[in-house]
Each structure stands twice: as structure tokens, then as C-alpha cells.
GULUM-662515 format. One line per field, with one value per residue (C-alpha): residue number from 1; residue in one letter; x, y, z. Coordinates in steps of 0.001 Angstrom, whole numbers, plus 500000, padded with zeros to 6 digits. Layout:
k <- NUM/... $
r <- a/... $
px <- X/... $
py <- Y/... $
pz <- Z/... $
***
This chain:
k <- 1/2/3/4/5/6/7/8/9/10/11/12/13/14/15/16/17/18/19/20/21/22/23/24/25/26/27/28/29/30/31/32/33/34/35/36/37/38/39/40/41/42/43/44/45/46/47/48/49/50/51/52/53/54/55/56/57/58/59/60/61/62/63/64/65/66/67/68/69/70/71/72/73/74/75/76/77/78/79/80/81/82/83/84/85/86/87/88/89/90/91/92/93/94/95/96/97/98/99/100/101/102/103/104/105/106/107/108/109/110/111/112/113/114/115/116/117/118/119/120/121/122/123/124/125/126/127/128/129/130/131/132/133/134/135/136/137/138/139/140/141/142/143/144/145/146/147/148/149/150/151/152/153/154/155/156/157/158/159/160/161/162/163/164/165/166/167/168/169/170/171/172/173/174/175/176/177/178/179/180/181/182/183/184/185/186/187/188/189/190/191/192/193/194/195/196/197/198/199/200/201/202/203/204/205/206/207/208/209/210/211/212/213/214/215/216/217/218/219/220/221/222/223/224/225/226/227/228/229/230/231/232/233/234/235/236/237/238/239/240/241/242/243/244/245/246/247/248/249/250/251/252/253/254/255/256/257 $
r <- x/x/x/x/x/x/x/x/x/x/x/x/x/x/x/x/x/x/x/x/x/x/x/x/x/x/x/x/x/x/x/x/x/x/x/x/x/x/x/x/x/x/x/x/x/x/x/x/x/x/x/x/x/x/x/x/x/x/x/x/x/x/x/x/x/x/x/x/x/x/x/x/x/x/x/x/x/x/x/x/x/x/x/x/x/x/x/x/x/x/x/x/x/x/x/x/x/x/x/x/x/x/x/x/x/x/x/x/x/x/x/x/x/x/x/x/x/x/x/x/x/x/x/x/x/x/x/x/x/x/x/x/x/x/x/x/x/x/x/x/x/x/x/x/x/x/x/x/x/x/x/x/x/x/x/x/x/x/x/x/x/x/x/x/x/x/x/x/x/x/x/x/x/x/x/x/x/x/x/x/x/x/x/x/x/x/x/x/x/x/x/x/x/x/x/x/x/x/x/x/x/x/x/x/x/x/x/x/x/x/x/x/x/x/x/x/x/x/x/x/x/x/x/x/x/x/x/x/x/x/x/x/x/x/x/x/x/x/x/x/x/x/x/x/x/x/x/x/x/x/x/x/x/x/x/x/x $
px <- 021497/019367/020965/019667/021588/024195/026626/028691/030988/030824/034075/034937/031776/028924/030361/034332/037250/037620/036721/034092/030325/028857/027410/023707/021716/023871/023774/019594/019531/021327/018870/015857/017061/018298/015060/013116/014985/014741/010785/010095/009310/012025/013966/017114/018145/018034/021810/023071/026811/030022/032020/034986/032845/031428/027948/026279/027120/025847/022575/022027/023025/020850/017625/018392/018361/015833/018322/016866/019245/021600/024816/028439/030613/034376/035794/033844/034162/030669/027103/024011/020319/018286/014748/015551/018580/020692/024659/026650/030255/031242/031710/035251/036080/036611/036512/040402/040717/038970/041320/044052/042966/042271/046220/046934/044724/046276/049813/047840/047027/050404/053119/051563/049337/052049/054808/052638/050805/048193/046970/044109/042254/038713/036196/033328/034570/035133/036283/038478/040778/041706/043840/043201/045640/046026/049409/048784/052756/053234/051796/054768/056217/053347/052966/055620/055611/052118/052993/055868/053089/050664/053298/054098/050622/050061/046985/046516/047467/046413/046293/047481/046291/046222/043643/043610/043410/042860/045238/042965/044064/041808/041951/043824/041306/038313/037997/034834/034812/034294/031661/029787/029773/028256/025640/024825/024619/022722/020223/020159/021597/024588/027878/026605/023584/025328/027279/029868/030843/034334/037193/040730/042173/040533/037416/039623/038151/034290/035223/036236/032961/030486/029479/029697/031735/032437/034372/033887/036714/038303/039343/042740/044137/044371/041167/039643/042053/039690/036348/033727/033066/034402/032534/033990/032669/034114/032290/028745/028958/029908/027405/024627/026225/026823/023294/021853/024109/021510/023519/022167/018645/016649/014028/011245/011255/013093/011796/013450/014646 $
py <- 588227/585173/583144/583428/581165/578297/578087/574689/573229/569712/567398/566614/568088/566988/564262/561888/563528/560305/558673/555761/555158/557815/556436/556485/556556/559839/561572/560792/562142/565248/565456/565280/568077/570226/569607/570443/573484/574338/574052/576670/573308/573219/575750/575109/577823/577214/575742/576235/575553/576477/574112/573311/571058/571904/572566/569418/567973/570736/570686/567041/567438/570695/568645/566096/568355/570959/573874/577127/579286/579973/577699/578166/576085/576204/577629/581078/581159/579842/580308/578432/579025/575559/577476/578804/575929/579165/579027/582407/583175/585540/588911/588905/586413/587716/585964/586556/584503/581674/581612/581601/578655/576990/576696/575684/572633/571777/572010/569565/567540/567837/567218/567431/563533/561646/563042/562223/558618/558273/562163/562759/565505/566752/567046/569222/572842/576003/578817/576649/573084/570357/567567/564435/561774/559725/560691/564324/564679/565011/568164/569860/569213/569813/573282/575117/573512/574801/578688/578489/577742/579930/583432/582530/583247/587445/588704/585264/584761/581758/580521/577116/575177/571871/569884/566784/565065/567868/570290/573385/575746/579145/582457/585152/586707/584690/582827/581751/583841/586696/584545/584230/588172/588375/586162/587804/591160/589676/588743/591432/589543/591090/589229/588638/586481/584166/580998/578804/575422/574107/571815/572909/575799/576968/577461/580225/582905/581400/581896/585949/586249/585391/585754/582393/579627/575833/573085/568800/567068/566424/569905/570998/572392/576330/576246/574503/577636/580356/578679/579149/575804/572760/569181/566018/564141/564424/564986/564273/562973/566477/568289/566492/568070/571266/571682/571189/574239/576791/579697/578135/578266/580983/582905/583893/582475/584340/584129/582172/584673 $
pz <- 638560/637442/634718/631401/629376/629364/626323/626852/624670/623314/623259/627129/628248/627025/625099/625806/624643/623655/619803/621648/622253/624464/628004/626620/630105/631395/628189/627722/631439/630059/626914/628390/631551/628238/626403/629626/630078/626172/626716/630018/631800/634543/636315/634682/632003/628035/626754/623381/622545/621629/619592/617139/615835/612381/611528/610762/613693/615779/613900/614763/618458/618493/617121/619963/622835/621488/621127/620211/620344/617639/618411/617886/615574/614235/617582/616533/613334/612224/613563/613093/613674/614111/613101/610047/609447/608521/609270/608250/609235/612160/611236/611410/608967/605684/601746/601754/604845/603508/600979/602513/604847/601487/600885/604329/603853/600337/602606/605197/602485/600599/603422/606915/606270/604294/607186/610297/609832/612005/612019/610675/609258/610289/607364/607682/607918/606124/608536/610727/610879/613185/613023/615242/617042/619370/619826/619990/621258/616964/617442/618525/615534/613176/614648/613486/610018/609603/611115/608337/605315/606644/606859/603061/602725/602768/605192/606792/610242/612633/616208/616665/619707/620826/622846/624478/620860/618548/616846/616309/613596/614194/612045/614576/616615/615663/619279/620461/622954/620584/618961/622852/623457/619700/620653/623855/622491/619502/622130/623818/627398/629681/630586/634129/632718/630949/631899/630526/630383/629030/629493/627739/627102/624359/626492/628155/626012/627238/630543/629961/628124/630438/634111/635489/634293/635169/634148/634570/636253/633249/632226/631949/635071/634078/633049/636453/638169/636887/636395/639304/640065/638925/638748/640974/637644/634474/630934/630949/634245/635064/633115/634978/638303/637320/635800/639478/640387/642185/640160/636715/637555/636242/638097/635193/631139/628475/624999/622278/619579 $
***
């Protein structure tokens, strides 16, 4: 079945892992094949993503490579919809939840910052948190102090995972994998029409959602054991590759909803 759509995250994909200046000739390359794409004028199927970054971040990158599909932000937890600049939270997340990730960042704030110089938190977001490093070996001990705040806490219950610099602290069950088989049922798609792109193991949950998935040289190494292909390049470098892939052409145009 011809692909219909590529949802890719952002950090170690399309973009470093890495806090520095993107390589601007690859990542223009990239642009202009996603804009192409985004525009019926190539053969390569429309991309949105599927991020832990927060919104306003994917609106910008969405306005720079013509997105048109509604994107994915907070690891599931958020969507947004360029046209009608319209973000609303996954269907899972609840007011009470909110609430309760309220305290956990006054704990952050409180104990976790002062204790751990050098981590820092990740502004931007309402249904989801990450912490940054550079020495993300902290993490180990940052994790169980959080799970400790959060059961005080009735009704909330999260999923702490690290990536290669981030410490991503997710409302239980609210994956973005969930968020991907919304979106393709939203859009009336199938499983088999869809591919993924991702690089840790937080992707893990894009790769059980769709039909084909990849990963750039840099992902983590269970991820790379499941994927379908995986790049020689790593990050954007990657991306270019894997968009030449024959499986992520498409055969005939599909309307933008």
C-alpha cells in the first residue's frame, strides 16, 4: 500500500540532539523536499510530526516546511492545527491531570533545580515536562525522587523516560503513539499507510502505530532493532536518505484535511 503520510519526530531527526546551530544547507535541502511534498509537487508523501517539543515551536517549524497536517506536541499529549492555529489536548488528558502535573513542577522547582545544578527545566508546556543536561547520568537519581512526589499526589500517575539529553516526564498512557493512531483515524488513513521516523526510545510507541518505520544512524540501538530501515547518516543527514526511500513515495495526492 502507497504511503500516505510521514509523521517524524524532531530532536535527532530532523534537527541535533545536540543544543548547537543546525547544518543550514542539509536542513534547507530537507525544507524545500518537505515543502515540495506538502504542495502535490513531488512524489514524496506529506510529513507532519511528532514531538516533545511544545507548541510554539512546532508552529514555527510547521510554517517553515509548509506542514498541513495537524502535528503532534508534548510526546502526545497536545495537538495543533497550523490552518486554523488551534492546539487542544489529547483526549485522554483530563483537568485533574493538569493539576496534578502542576505540583510536580512546583517540586521541580522546589528541590529537583537547587539539588541538581546544571539541569534545567523546559518552558513552554502544559500537558507534559522535560528536564535538560548535559550530564543526563543525574537522571538516575532525579527519577525516583520525582515518582515519590508524584504518588503523594492521588489520580496522577507518570512515565519517566530519559533521552539522549532530556528527562521526559509523560502522563501514564498518554504516548505519542496513541496520539499517531488518533491522527490517522482522525484522517481517515490505515496503519499500513502511514510511516514513522524516530530516534530513542520513546519513538517506540511510533513505530507500533504505523506501517513503516525508520530511524537515522543516530538512534538508540532498540529502536534501530525494530525499525524497517535505518539511515547510514545520522539526524538530518538521515532524513534526507530516508526520504528517497521508494516505500515513502506515494502513488496519487491525498487532500489536506
Amino acid at each position: 500500500m502507497a504511503i500516505g503520510l510521514i509523521i517524524s519526530d524532531v530532536d535527532g531527526c530532523i534537527s541535533p540532539e545536540e543544543s548547537r546551530a543546525w547544518d543550514g544547507p542539509l536542513f534547507d535541502r530537507f525544507a524545500e523536499a518537505c515543502r515540495k511534498a506538502s504542495a502535490g509537487d513531488s512524489s514524496l508523501a506529506p510529513m507532519t510530526l511528532c514531538t516533545g517539543r511544545p507548541q510554539p515551536y512546532v508552529e514555527a517549524l510547521m510554517k517553515v516546511l509548509d506542514i498541513r497536517y495537524p502535528a503532534i506536541c508534548e510526546a502526545g499529549a497536545v495537538f495543533y492545527r497550523l490552518k486554523d492555529n488551534r492546539s487542544y489536548y489529547a483526549p485522554s488528558v483530563t483537568p485533574a491531570m493538569i493539576r496534578g502535573l502542576h505540583q510536580v513542577r512546583d517540586y521541580i522547582d522546589a528541590e529537583i533545580l537547587p539539588a541538581f545544578p546544571g539541569v534545567v527545566y523546559q518552558f513552554g508546556k502544559e500537558a507534559q515536562m522535560s528536564l535538560f543536561s548535559e550530564r543526563p547520568e543525574v537522571f538516575n537519581d532525579i527519577t525516583p525522587l520525582l515518582q515519590a512526589c508524584a504518588a503523594t499526589i492521588p489520580g496522577l500517575e507518570l512515565t519517566i523516560t530519559p533521552t539522549h539529553y532530556y528527562l521526559n516526564i509523560d502522563l501514564k498512557g498518554v504516548t505519542k503513539g496513541a496520539a499517531v493512531i488518533g491522527l490517522i483515524e482522525q484522517l481517515g488513513l490505515n496503519r499500513e499507510s502511514v510511516a514513522g521516523i524516530g530516534d530513542t526510545l520513546g519513538d517506540m510507541s511510533i513505530r507500533e502505530a504505523v506501517g513503516f518505520f525508520a530511524c537515522p544512524a543516530n538512534a538508540v540501538p532498540g529502536l534501530k532493532a525494530v525499525a524497517d530501515y535505518v539511515s547510514p547518516f545520522p539526524d538530518v543527514r538521515g532524513m534526507l536518505d530516508i526520504l528517497e526511500r521508494p516505500e515513502l513515495q506515494r502513488t496519487c495526492r491525498h487532500d489536506t484535511p
